[in-house]
PyMOL Python script that loads the backbone (N, CA, C, O; Angstrom):
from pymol import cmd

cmd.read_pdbstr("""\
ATOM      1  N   UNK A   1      -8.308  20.006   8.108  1.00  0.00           N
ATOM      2  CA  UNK A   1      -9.231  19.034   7.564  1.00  0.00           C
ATOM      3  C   UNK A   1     -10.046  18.397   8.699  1.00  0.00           C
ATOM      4  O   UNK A   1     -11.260  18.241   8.567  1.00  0.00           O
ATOM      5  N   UNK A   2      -9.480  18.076   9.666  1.00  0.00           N
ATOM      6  CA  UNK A   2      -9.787  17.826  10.980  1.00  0.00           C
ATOM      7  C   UNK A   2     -10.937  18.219  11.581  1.00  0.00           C
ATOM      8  O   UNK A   2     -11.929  17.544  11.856  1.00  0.00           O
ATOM      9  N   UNK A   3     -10.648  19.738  11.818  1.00  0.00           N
ATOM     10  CA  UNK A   3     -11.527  20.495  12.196  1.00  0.00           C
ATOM     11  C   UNK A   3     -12.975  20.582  11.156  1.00  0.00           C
ATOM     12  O   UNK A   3     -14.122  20.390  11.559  1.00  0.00           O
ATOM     13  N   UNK A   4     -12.671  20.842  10.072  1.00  0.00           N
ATOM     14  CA  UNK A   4     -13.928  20.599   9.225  1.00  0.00           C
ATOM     15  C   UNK A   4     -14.719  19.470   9.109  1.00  0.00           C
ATOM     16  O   UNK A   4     -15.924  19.470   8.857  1.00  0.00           O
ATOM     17  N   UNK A   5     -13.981  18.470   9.306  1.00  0.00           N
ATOM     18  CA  UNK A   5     -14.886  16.775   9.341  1.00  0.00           C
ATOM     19  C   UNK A   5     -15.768  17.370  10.540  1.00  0.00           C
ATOM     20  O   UNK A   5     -16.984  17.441  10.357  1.00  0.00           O
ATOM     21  N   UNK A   6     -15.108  17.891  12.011  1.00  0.00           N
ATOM     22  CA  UNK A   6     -16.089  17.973  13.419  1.00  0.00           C
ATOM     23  C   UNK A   6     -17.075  19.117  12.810  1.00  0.00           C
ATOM     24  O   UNK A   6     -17.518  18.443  11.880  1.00  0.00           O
ATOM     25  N   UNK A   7     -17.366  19.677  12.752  1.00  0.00           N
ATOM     26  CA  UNK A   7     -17.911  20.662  12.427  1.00  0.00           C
ATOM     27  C   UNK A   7     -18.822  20.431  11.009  1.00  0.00           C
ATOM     28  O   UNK A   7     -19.737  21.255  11.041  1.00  0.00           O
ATOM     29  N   UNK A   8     -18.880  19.814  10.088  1.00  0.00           N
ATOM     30  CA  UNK A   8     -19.862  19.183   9.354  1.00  0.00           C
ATOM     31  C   UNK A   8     -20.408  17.510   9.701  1.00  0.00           C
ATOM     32  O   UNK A   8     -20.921  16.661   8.971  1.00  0.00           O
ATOM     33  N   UNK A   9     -20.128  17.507  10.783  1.00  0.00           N
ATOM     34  CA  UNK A   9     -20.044  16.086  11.635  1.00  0.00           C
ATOM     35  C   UNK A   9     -19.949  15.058  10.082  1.00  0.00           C
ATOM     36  O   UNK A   9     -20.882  14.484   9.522  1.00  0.00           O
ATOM     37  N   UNK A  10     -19.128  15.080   9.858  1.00  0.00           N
ATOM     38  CA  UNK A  10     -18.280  14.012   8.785  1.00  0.00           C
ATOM     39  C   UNK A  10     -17.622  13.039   9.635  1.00  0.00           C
ATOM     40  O   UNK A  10     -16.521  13.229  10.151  1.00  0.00           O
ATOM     41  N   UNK A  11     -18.318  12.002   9.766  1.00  0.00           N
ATOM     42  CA  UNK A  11     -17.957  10.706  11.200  1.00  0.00           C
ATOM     43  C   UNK A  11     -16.963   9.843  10.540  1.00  0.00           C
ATOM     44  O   UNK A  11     -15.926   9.375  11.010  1.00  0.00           O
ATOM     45  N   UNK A  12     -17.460   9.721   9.388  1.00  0.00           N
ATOM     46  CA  UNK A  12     -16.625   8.796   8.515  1.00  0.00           C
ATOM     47  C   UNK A  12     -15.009   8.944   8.487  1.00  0.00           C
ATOM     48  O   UNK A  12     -14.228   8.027   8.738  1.00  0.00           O
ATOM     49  N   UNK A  13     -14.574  10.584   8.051  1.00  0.00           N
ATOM     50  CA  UNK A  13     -13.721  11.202   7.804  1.00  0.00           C
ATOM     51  C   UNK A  13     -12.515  11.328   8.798  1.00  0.00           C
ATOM     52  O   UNK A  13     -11.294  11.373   8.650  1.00  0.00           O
ATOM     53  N   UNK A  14     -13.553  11.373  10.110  1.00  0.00           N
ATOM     54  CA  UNK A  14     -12.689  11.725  11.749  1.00  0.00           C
ATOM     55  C   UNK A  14     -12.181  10.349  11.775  1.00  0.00           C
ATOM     56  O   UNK A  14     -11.052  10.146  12.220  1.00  0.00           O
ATOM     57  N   UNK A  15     -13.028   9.226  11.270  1.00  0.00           N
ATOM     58  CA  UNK A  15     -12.165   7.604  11.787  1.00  0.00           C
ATOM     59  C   UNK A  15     -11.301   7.218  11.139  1.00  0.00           C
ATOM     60  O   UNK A  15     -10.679   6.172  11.326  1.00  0.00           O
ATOM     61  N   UNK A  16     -11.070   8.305   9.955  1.00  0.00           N
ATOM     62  CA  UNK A  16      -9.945   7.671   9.129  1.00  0.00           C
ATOM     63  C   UNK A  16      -8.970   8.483   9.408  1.00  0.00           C
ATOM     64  O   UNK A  16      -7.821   8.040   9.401  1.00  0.00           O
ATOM     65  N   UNK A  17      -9.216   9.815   9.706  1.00  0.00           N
ATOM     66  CA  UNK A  17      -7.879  10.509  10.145  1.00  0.00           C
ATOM     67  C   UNK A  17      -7.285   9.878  11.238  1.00  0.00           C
ATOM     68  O   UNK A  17      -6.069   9.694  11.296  1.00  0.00           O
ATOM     69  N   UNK A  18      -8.369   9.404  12.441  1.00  0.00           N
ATOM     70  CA  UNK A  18      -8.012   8.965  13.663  1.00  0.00           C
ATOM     71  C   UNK A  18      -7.019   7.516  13.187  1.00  0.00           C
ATOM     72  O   UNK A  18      -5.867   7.546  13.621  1.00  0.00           O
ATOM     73  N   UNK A  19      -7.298   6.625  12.574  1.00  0.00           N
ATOM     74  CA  UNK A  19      -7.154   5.419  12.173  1.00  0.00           C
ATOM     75  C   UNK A  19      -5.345   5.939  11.423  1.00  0.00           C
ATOM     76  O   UNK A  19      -4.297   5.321  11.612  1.00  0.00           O
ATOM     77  N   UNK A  20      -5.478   6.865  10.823  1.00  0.00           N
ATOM     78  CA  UNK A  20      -4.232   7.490   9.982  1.00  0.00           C
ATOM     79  C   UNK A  20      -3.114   7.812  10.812  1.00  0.00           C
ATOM     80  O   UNK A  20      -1.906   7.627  10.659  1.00  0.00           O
ATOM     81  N   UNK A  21      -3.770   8.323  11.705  1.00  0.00           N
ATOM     82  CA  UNK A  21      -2.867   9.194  12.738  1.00  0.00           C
ATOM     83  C   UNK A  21      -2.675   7.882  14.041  1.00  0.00           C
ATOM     84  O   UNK A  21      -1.965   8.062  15.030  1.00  0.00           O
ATOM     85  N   UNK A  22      -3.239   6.952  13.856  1.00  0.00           N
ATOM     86  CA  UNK A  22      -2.627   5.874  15.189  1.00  0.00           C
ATOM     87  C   UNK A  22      -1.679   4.712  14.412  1.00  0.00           C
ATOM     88  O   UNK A  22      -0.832   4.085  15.048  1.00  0.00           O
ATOM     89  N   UNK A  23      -1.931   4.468  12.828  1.00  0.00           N
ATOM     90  CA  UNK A  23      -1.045   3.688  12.115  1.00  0.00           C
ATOM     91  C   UNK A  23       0.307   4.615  12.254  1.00  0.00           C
ATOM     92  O   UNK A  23       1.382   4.022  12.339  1.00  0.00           O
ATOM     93  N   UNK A  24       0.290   5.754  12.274  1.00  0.00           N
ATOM     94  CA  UNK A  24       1.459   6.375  12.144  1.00  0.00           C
ATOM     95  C   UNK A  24       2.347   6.492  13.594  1.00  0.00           C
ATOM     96  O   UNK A  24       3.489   6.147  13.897  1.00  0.00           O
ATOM     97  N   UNK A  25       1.317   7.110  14.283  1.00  0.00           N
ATOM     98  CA  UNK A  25       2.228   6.345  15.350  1.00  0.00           C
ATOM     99  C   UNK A  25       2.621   5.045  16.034  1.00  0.00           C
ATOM    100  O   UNK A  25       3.359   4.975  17.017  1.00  0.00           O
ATOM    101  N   UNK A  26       1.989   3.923  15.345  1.00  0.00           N
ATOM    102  CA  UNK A  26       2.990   2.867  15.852  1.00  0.00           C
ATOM    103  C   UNK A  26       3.933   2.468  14.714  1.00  0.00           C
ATOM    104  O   UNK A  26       4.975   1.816  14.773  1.00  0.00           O
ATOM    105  N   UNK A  27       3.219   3.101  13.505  1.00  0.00           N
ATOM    106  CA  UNK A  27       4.956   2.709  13.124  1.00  0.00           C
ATOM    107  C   UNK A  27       6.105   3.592  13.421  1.00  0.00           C
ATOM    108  O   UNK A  27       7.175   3.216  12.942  1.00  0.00           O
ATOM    109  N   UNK A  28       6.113   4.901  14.245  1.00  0.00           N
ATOM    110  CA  UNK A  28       7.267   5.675  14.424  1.00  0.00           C
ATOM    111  C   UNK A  28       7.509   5.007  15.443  1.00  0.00           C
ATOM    112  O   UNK A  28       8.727   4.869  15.561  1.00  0.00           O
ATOM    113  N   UNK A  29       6.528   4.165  16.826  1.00  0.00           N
ATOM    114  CA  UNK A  29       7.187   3.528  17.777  1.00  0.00           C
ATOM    115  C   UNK A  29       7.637   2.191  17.432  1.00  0.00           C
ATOM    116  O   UNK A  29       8.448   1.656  18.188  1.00  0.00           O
ATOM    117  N   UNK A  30       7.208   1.541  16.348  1.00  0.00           N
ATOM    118  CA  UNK A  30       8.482   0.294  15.649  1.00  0.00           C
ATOM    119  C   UNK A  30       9.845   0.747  15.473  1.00  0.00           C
ATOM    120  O   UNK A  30      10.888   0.410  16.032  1.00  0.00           O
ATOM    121  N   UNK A  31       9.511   1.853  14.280  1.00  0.00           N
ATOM    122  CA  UNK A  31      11.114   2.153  13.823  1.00  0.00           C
ATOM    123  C   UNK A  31      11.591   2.904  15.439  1.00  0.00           C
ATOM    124  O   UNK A  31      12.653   2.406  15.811  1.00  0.00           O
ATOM    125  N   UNK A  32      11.272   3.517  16.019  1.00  0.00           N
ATOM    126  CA  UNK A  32      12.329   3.583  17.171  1.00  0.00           C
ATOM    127  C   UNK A  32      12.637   2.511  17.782  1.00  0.00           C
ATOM    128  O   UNK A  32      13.837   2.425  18.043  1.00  0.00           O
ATOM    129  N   UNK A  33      12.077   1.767  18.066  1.00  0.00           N
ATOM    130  CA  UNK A  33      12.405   0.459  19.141  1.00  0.00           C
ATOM    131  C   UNK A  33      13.965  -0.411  17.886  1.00  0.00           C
ATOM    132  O   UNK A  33      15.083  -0.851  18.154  1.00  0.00           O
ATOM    133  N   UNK A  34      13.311  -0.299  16.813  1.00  0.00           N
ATOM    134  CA  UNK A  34      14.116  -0.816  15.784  1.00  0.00           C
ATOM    135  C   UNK A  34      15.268  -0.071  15.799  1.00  0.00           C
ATOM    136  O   UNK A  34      16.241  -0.659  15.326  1.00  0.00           O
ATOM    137  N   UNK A  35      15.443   0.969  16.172  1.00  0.00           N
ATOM    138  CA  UNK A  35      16.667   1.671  15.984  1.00  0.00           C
ATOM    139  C   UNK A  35      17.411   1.083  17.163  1.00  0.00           C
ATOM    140  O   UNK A  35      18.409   0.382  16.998  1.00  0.00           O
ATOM    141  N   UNK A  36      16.687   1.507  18.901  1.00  0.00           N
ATOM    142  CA  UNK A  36      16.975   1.773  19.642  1.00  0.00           C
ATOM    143  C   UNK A  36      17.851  -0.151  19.995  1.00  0.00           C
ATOM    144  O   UNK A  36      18.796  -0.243  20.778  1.00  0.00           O
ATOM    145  N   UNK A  37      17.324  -1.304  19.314  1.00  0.00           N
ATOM    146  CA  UNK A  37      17.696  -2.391  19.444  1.00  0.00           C
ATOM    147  C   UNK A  37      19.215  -2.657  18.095  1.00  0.00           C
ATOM    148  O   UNK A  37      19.793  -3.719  17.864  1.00  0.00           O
ATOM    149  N   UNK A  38      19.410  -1.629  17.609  1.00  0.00           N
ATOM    150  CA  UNK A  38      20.621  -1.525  16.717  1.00  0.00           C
ATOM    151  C   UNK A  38      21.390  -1.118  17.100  1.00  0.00           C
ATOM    152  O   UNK A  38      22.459  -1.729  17.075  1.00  0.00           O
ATOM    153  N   UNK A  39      21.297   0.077  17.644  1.00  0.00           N
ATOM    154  CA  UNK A  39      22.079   1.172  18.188  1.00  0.00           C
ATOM    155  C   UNK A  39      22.809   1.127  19.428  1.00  0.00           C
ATOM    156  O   UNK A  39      23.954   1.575  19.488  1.00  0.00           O
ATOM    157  N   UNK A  40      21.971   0.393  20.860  1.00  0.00           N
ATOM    158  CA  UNK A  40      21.983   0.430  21.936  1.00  0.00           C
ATOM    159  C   UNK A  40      22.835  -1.197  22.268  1.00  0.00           C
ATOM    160  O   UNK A  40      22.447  -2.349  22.077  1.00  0.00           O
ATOM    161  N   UNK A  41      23.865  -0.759  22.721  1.00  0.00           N
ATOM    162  CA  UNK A  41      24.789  -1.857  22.895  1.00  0.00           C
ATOM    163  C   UNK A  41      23.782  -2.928  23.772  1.00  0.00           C
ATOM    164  O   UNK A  41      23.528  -4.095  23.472  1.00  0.00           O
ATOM    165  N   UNK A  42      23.242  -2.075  25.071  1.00  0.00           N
ATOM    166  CA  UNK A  42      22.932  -3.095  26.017  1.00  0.00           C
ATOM    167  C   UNK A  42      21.944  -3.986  25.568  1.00  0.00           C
ATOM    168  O   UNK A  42      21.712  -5.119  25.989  1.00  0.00           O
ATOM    169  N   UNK A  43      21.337  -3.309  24.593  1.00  0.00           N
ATOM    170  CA  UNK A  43      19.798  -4.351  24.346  1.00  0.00           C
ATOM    171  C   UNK A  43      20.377  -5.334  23.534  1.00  0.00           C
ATOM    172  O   UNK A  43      19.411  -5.956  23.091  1.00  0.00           O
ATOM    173  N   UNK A  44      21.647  -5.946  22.979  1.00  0.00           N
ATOM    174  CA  UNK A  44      22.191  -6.696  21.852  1.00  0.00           C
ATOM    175  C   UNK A  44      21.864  -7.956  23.294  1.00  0.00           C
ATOM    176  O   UNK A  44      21.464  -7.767  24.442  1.00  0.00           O
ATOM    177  N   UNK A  45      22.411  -9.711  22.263  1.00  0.00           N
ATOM    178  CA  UNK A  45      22.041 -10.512  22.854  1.00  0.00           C
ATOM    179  C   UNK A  45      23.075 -10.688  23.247  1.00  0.00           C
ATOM    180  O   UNK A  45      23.843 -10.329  22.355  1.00  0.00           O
ATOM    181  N   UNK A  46      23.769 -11.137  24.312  1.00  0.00           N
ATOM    182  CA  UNK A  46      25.311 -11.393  24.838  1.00  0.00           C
ATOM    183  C   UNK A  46      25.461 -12.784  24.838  1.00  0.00           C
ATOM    184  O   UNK A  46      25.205 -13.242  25.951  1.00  0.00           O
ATOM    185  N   UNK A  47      25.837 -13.789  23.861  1.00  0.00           N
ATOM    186  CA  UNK A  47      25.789 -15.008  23.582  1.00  0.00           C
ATOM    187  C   UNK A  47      27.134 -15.156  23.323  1.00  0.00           C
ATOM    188  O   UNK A  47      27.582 -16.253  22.991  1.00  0.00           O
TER     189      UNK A  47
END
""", "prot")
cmd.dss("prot")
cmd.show_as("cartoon", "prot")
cmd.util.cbc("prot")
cmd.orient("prot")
């Protein structure tokens, strides 16, 4: 789909994939950090 937005220069199309594809990666780098602060003894608060 990608490739066809560049290639019919569909500008609109590329900012939403782009926009799609950067929401997605920060939420896979939330849920990791989210894991990695569950999981990972050292990052707990030592109170």
């Amino acid at each position: 789909m990608f490739l066809q937005s560049v290639e019919n220069q569909d500008y609109a199309l590329m900012q939403a994939l782009f926009l799609l594809l950067t929401v997605a990666v920060l939420v896979a780098i939330l849920v990791a950090d989210g894991a990695t602060a569950l999981l990972d003894p050292r990052t707990r608060d030592r109170s």
